[in-house]
C-alpha positions, -999 to 999 in steps of 0.1 A, spaced: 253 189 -595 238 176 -563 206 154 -570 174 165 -550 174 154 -511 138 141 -517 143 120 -548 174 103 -531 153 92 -503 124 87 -524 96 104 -507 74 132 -512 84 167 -504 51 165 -482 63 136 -466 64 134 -425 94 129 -398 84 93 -399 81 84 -435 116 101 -438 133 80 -412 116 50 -424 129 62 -462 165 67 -447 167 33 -428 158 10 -457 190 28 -479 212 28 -449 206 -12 -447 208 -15 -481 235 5 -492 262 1 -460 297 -11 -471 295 -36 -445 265 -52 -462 270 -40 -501 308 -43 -507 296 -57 -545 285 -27 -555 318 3 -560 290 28 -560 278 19 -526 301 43 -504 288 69 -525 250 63 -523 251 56 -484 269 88 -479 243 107 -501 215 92 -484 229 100 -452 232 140 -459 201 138 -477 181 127 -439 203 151 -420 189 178 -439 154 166 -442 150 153 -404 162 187 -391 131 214 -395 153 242 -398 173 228 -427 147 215 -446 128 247 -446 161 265 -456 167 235 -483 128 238 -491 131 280 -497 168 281 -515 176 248 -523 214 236 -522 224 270 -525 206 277 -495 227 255 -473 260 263 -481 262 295 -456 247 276 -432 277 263 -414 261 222 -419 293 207 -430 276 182 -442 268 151 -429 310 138 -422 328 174 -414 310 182 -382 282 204 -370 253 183 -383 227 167 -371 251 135 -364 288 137 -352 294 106 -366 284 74 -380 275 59 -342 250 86 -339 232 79 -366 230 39 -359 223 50 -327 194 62 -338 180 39 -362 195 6 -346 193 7 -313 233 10 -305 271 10 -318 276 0 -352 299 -24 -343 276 -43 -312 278 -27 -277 258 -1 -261 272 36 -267 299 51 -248 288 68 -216 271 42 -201 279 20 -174 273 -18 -172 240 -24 -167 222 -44 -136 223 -77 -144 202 -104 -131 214 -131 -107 213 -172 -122 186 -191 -106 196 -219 -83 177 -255 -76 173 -280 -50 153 -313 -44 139 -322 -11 119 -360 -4 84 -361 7 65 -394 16 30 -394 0 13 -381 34 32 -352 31 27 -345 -3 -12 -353 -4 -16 -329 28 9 -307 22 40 -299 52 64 -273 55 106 -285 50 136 -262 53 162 -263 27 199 -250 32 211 -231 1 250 -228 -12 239 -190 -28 257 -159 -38 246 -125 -14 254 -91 -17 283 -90 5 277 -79 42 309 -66 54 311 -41 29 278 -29 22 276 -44 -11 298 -16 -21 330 -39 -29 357 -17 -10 368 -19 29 357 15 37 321 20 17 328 58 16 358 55 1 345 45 -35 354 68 -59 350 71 -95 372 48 -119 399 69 -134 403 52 -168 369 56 -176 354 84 -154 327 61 -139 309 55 -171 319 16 -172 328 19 -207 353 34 -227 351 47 -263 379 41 -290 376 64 -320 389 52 -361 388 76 -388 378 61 -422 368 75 -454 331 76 -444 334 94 -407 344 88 -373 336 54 -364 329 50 -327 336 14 -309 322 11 -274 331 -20 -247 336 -25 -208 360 -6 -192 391 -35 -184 403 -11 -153 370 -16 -133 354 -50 -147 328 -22 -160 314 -11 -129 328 26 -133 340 25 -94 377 24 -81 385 5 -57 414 14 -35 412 -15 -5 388 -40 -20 369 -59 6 393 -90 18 358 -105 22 348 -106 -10 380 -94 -32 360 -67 -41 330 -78 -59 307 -69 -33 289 -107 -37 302 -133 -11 290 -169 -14 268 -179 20 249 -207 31 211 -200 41 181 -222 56 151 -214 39 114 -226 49 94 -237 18 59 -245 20 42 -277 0 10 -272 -13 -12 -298 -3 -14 -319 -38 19 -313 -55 33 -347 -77 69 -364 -79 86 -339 -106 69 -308 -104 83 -276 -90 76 -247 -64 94 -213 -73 104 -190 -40 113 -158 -63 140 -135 -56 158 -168 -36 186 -173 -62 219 -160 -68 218 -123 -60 222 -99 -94 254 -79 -104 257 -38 -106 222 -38 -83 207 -63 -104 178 -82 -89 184 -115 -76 176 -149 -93 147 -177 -82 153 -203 -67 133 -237 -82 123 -266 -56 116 -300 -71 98 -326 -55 106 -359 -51 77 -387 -37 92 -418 -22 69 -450 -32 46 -461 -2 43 -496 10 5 -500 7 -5 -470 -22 0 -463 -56 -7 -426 -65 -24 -422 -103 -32 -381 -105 -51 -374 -78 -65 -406 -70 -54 -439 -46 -49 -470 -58 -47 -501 -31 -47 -539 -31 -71 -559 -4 -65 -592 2 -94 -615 6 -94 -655 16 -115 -673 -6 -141 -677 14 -149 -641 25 -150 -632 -9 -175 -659 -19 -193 -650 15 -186 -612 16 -172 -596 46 -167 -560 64 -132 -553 74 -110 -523 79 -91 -512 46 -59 -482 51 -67 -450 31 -47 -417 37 -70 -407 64 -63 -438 84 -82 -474 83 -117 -471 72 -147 -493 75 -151 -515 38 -183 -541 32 -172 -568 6 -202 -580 -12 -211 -622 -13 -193 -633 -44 -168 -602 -48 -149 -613 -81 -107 -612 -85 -100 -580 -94 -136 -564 -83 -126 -525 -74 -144 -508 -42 -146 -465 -48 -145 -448 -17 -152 -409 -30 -129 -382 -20 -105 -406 -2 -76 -401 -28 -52 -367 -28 -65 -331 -23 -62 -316 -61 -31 -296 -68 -51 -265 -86 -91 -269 -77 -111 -281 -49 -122 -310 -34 -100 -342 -35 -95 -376 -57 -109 -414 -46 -97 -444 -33 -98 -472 -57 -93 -508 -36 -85 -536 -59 -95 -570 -44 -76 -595 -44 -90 -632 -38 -64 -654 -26 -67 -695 -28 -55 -717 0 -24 -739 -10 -9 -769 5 -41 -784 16 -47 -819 43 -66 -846 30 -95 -833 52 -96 -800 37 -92 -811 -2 -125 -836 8 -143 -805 18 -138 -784 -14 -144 -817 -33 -176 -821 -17 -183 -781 -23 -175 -787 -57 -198 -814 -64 -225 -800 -48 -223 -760 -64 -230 -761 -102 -215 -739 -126 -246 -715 -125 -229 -708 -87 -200 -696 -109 -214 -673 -136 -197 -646 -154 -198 -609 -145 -205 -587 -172 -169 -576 -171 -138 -597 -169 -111 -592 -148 -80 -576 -171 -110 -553 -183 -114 -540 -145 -80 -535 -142 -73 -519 -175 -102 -497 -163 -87 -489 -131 -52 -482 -143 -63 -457 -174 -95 -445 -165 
């Protein structure tokens, strides 16, 4: 005797569509003989769950099943759920369904292969910091897969000539069928007469041999943002590879590389330069023209600028990246002592030194490895 349809999926006999499918997918995980081959009673419980939800997700059965019960369903013509006429055909409908495809992997028979999106390509071009401070324009030539030209992207010699692969009637996939003792099972993979594509191709393109891409090379323009850093990356999108079966084309990635410049070290957005000083215009001061990115600008040295003593000149450094406004120009100086002096010039320090006491000579508030620990981390 057949148990109830409702107690085998374990619901109410008020339950909805959804709490029924929900009831049916939990058995048909747990009692498949792919995933319970332990348990000899499993080919038995998945096939009664499975005739118990094609009854109950059909409205018409259920309210025959509801009224007569079993009996009611035997002159309906059902067949249950593995002789035909049911709700499913076979055991791919019904993973279909619940799964999201064949059984055994692959999309269902029918369907062609899908668009496919083309790989992404790279290139590196070389900016000096001016250029990548202030931004500049470069072309780039790309090695990059196009939808061929001579044949329309179509693949064949004369584009209106395509027709419909014979092997799988232009579906791009062809169906193989097993009968087992639980049903029709129903496998599903590309077609190996047309690559997938579902299209015949009597005089393929001597172009392209008939894949409708042909490899081509291409001068792009890429603008630099004003800003950008050694490493970092600008994306021109839809530049790449283009895609298979009307798939949309990859990106193409642009990395940036900063060669080192002779008088400026970039840290983030802000300059970092070295001014040498004699000796005596440091102890002295002095005002003389210092490089920044804008060209030489007017600098004023304080009387008794230390070693290492930093000068800020705002919004001198590199325009920022993401934000407004721009970084500063930190100048390090750099007090440089005379070597290899004649007698007359040693007598003349000497006499300096005897007459300019060590209060001429007294400590900033900061040394000098503090400054330039300062400088280099912030």
């Amino acid at each position: 005797m057949k148990r109830d349809y409702y107690e085998i999926l374990g619901v109410d006999k008020g339950a909805d569509e959804k709490q029924i499918k929900k009831a049916y997918r939990a058995l048909a995980h747990r009692f498949h003989p792919d995933v319970n081959d332990h348990d000899p009673d499993t080919e038995e419980k998945f096939k009664e769950a499975t005739e118990a939800y094609e009854i109950l997700s059909d409205p018409e059965k259920r309210n025959i099943y509801d009224t007569y019960g079993h009996d009611g369903l035997r002159g309906g013509g059902t067949g249950g759920p593995f002789g035909g006429g049911g709700a499913f055909t076979d055991f791919g409908d019904i993973f279909e369904t619940f799964f999201g495809g064949d059984m055994f992997g692959g999309g269902r028979g029918g369907r062609r292969a899908g668009p496919a999106r083309g790989s992404d390509l790279g290139v590196q071009i070389e900016l000096d910091l001016h250029e990548a401070a202030f931004g500049t324009k470069r072309d780039v030539v790309v090695e990059r897969v196009e939808s061929c030209d001579a044949c329309q992207g179509t693949g064949s010699e004369d584009p209106s000539a395509v027709t419909s692969c014979t092997e799988c009637g232009g579906a791009g996939q062809v169906r193989t069928v097993r009968r087992t003792p639980f049903g029709q099972f129903m496998q599903a993979g590309a077609c190996v007469a047309c690559g997938g594509t579902g299209r015949s191709l009597e005089n393929p393109c001597v172009e392209c041999g008939g894949t409708a891409r042909a490899g081509r090379e291409q001068t792009l323009t890429v603008d630099i943002p004003a800003g950008i850093a050694e490493g970092q990356r600008i994306r021109l999108t839809g530049e790449g590879n283009a895609g298979a079966n009307g798939g949309p084309s990859g990106d193409l990635y642009v990395e940036v590389a900063v060669t080192p410049h002779p008088d400026f070290d970039r840290q983030g957005d802000d300059i970092i330069c070295r001014q040498d000083l004699t000796m005596v215009q440091a102890a002295l001061g002095v005002t003389m023209a210092v490089p920044t990115l804008d060209g030489e600008e007017e600098v004023h040295f304080s009387p008794g600028t230390q070693p290492g003593e930093v000068q800020v000149l705002r919004a001198r450094g590199v325009p920022r990246l993401r934000g407004t406004g721009r970084g500063d120009q930190h100048i390090l100086a750099n007090v440089m002592i005379p070597r290899d002096l004649d007698e007359h010039q040693r007598e003349l320090l000497e006499e300096l030194d005897e007459c300019c006491g060590m209060e001429h000579y007294a400590e900033h508030s900061e040394g000098l490895f503090n400054r330039l620990r300062h400088l280099f981390t912030g």
